[in-house]
C-alpha positions as CSV (number, residue, x, y, z in Angstrom):
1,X,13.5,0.7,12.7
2,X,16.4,-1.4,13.5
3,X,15.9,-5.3,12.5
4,X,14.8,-6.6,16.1
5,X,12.3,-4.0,16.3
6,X,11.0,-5.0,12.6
7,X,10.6,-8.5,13.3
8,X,8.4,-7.3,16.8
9,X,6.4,-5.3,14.4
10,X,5.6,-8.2,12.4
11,X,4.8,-10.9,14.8
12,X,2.5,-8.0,16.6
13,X,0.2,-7.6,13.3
14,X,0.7,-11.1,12.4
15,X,1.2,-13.8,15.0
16,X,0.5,-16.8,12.9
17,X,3.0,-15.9,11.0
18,X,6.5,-17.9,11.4
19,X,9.7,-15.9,11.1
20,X,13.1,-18.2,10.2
21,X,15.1,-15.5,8.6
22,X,14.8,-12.0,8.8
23,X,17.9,-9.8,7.1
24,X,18.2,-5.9,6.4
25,X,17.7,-5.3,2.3
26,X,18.6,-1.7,2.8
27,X,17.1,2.1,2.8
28,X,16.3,4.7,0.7
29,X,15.1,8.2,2.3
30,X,11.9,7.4,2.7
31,X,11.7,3.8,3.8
32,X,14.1,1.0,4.9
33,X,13.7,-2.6,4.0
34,X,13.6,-6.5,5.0
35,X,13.6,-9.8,3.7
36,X,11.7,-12.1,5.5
37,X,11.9,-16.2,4.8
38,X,14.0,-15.5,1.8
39,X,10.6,-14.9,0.3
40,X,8.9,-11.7,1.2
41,X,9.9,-8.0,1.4
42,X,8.5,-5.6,4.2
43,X,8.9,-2.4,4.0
44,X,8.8,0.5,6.7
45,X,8.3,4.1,6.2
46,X,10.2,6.5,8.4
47,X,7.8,9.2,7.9
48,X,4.5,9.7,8.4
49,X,4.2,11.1,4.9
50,X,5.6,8.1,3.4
51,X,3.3,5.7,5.7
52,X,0.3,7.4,4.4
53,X,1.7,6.8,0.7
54,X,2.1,3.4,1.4
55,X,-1.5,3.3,2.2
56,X,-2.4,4.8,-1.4
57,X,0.0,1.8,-2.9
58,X,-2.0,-0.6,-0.7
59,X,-5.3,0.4,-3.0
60,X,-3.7,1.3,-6.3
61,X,-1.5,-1.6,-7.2
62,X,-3.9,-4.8,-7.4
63,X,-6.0,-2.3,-9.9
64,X,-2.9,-1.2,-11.2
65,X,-0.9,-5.0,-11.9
66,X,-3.7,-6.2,-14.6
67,X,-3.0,-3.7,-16.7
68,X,0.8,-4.1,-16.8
69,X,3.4,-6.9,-18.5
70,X,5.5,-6.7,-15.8
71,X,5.4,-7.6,-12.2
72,X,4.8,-5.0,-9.3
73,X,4.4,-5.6,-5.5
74,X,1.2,-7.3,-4.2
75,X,1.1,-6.5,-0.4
76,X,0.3,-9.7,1.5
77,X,0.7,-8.1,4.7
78,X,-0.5,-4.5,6.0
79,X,-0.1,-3.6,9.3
80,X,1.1,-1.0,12.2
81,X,4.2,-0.4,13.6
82,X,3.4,-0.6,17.4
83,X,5.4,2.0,18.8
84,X,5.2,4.6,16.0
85,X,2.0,3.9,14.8
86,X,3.2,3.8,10.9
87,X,1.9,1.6,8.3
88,X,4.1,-1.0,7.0
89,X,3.6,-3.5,4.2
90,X,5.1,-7.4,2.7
91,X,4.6,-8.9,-0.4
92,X,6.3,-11.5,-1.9
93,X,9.8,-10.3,-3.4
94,X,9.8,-10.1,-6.7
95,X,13.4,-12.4,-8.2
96,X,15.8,-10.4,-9.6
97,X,18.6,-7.9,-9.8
98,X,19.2,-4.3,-10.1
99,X,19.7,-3.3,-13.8
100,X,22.5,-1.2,-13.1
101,X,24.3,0.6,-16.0
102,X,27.3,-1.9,-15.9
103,X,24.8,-4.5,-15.9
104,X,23.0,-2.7,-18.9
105,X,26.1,-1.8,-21.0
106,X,27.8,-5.2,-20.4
107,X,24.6,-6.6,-22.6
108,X,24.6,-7.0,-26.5
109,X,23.2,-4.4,-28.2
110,X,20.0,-6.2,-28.9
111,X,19.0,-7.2,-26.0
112,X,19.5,-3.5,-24.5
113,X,17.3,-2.5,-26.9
114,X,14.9,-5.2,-25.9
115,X,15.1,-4.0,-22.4
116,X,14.8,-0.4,-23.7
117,X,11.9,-1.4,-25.2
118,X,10.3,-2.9,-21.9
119,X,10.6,0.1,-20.0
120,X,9.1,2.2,-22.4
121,X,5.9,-0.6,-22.6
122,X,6.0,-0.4,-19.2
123,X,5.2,3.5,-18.7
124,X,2.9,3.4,-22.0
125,X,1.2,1.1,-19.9
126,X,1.2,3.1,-16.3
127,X,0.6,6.8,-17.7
128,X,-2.8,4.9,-19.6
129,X,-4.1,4.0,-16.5
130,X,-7.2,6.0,-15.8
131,X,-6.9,8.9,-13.5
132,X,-10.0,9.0,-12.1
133,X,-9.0,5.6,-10.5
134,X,-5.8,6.6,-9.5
135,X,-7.3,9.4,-7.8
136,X,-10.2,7.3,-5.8
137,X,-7.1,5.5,-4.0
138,X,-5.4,8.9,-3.1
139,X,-3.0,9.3,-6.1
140,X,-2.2,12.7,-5.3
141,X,-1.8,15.6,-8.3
142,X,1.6,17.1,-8.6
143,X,2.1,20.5,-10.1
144,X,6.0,20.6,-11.1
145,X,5.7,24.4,-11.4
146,X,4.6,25.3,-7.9
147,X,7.2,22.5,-6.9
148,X,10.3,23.9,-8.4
149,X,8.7,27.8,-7.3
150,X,8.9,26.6,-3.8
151,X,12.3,25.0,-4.4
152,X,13.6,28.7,-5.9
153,X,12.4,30.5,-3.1
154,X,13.6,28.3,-0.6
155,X,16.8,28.1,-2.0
156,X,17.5,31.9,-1.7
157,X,16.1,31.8,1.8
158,X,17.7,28.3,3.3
159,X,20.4,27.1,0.7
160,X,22.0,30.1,-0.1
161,X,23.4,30.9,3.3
162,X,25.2,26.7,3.1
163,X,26.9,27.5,-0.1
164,X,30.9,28.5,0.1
165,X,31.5,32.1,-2.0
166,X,33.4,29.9,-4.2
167,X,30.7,28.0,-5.2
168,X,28.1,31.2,-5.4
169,X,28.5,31.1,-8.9
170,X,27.3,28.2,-9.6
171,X,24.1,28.2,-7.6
172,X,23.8,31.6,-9.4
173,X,23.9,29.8,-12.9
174,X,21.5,27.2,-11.3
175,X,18.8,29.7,-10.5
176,X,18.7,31.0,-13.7
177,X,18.1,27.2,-14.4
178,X,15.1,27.4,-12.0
179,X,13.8,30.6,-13.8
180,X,14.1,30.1,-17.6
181,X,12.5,26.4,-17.3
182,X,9.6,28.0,-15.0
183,X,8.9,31.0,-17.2
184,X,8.5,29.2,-20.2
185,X,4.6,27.5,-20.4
186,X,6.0,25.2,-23.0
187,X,7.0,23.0,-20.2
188,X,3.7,23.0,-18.5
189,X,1.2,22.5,-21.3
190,X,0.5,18.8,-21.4
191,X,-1.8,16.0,-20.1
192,X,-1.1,14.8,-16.6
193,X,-0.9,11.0,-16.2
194,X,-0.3,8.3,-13.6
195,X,3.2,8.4,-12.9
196,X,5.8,5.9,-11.2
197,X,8.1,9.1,-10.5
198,X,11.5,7.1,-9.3
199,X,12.5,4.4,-11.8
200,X,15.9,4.3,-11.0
201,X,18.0,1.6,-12.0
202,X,17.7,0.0,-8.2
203,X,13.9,-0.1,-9.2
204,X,13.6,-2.3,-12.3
205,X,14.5,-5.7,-11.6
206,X,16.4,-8.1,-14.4
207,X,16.5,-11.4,-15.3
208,X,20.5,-12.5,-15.7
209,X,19.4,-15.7,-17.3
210,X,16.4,-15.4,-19.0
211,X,17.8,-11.5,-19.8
212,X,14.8,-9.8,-19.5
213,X,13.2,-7.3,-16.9
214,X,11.0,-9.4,-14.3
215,X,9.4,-6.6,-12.3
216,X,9.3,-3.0,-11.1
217,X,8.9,-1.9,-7.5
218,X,8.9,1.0,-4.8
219,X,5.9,3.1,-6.0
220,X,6.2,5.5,-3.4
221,X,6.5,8.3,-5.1
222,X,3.2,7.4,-7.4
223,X,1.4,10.5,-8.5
224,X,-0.1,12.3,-11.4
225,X,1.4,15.0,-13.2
226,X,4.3,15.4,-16.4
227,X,4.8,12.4,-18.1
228,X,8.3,13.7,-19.2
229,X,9.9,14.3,-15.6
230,X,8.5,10.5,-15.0
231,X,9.4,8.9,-18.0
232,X,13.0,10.4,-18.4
233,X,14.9,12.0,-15.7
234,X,16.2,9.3,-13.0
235,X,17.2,7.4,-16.4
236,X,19.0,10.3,-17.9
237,X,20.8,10.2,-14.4
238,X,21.9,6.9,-13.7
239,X,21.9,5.6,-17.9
240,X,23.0,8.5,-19.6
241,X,21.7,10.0,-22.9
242,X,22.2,7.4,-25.5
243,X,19.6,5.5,-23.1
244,X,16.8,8.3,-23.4
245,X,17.8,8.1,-27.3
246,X,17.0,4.7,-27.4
247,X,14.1,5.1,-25.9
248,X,12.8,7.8,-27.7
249,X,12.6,5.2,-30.7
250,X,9.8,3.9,-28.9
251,X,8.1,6.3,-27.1
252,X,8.5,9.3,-29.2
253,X,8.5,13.0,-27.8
254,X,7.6,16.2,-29.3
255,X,10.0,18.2,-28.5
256,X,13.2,16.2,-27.9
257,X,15.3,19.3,-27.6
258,X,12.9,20.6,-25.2
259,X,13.2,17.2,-23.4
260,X,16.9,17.0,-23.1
261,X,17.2,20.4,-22.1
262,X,14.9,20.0,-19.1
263,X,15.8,16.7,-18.5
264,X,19.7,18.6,-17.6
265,X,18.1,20.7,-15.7
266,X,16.1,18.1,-13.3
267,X,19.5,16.2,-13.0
268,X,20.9,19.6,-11.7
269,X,18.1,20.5,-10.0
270,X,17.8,17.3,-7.7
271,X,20.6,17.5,-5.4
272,X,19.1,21.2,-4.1
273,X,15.8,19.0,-3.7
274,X,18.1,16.6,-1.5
275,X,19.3,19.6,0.7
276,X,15.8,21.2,1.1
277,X,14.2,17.4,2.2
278,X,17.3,17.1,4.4
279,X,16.7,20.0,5.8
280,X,12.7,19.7,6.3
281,X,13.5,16.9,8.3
282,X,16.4,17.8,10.7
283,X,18.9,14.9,8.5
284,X,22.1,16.0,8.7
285,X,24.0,13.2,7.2
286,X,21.3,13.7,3.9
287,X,22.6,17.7,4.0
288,X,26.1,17.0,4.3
289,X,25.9,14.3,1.2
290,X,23.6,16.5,-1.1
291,X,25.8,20.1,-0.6
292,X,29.2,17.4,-1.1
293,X,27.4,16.8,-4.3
294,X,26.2,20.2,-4.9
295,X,30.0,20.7,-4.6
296,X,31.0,18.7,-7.1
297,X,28.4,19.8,-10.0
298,X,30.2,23.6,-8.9
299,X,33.4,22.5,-9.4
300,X,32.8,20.9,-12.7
301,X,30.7,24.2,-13.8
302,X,33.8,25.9,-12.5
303,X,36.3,24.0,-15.1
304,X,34.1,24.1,-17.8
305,X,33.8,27.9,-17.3
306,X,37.6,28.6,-17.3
């Protein structure tokens, strides 16, 4: 979906609609992204899985955005990419910037706590929303522990085979990973919940002069399931630990140990996912980066080792 192509798609569904501006925002794996007007984002799945998400989004979010404090997407615009037939979506873009960790660590200590403090309102808020709702749009179920069983097997069937001897070690260590956090129940007795599932850093949107979050997006990766793999992991990744500690204070956790220990374990865990999606769908360049990485977290197993 080059930029010429998204514009065509656009005028197609919505012909009374004037484009001035149209510029590439930028892509994820699942989706890539425009800004139209200087006002609107549009977003188009490269995936048929991802276009039918999008339609679950399309239902879920206006019953979803009176129930939060902060601002998510409101599609505008729903239509059909001509050629390909996938669903795209607009809404009006949402001003802000990413709250990158140099953004959050160059703050005062207060107001990181503040902002702490919003994120965890912000999932107390989504993993309240009722499930039997969430499911009447299509919010699918995910069960973690048939997830990651899938994941082991595939990676001693498909991974494996990619992985230098000198790194064998390492994915050695990592299926033992796999195995003690799938064997213990621990990690699967809880109460599933609406979950967000990706709230990365590119995914919260800040407020450099009012210093305050404004809005979340991309909820496509919505679902139902562990509240701790959604409320944690792709903040341990990109924030660190003394963020999860932090926001512990306000959303307190049972088993915090537990919780750190698995949260090490996703962070490991998710550049093997990478390989397997890369591989599911024929991406090479997604392969190549993910075993790259997959390298690196070997080598530093390696050092720490000897």
């Amino acid at each position: 979906m080059d930029l010429d192509r998204a514009r065509k798609a656009i005028l197609a569904n919505f012909p009374s609609f004037s484009i001035r501006t149209i510029d590439f925002l930028g892509e994820g794996m699942d989706s890539r992204a425009y800004q139209v007007n200087g006002e609107y984002v549009f977003r188009f799945p490269m995936f048929k899985e991802v276009s039918r998400q999008l339609e679950v989004e399309a239902c879920l979010l206006p019953k979803l955005q009176p129930t939060l404090d902060l601002t998510i997407p409101q599609f505008r615009f729903f239509g059909r990419e001509p050629s390909s037939g996938l669903a795209f979506a607009g809404y009006r873009k949402i001003e802000g910037v990413e709250l990158t960790q140099e953004l959050l660590h160059s703050l005062d200590e207060q107001f990181q706590r503040k902002l702490i403090k919003q994120v965890a309102d912000f999932l107390t808020q989504v993993h309240a929303f009722p499930i039997d709702v969430a499911k009447s749009c299509g919010v699918a179920a995910n069960d973690l522990r048939q997830d990651y069983q899938d994941d082991l097997d595939a990676i001693r069937s498909k991974v494996r085979p990619l992985i230098p001897l000198d790194q064998q070690p390492y994915l050695r260590y990592l299926e033992g990973l796999y195995e003690d956090y799938l064997n213990d129940d621990a990690n699967f007795d809880y109460t599933p919940q609406l979950l967000h599932s990706d709230l990365s850093p590119g995914h919260i949107l800040f407020d450099p002069e009012r210093l305050t979050i404004v809005g979340i997006i991309d909820f496509g990766d919505v679902n139902i399931g562990n509240p701790d793999y959604d409320e944690f992991t792709w903040m341990y990744i990109d924030y660190g630990s003394g963020f999860i500690e932090t926001l512990l204070e306000f959303l307190p956790h049972p088993e915090p140990d537990r919780l750190f220990r698995n949260l090490e374990f996703f962070k490991l865990s998710d550049c093997v996912t990478d390989i397997l999606i890369g591989l599911h769908r024929n991406e090479e360049d997604t392969v190549r980066h993910s075993l790259a990485r997959f390298g690196r977290y070997a080598e530093e197993f390696s050092e720490g080792a000897s």
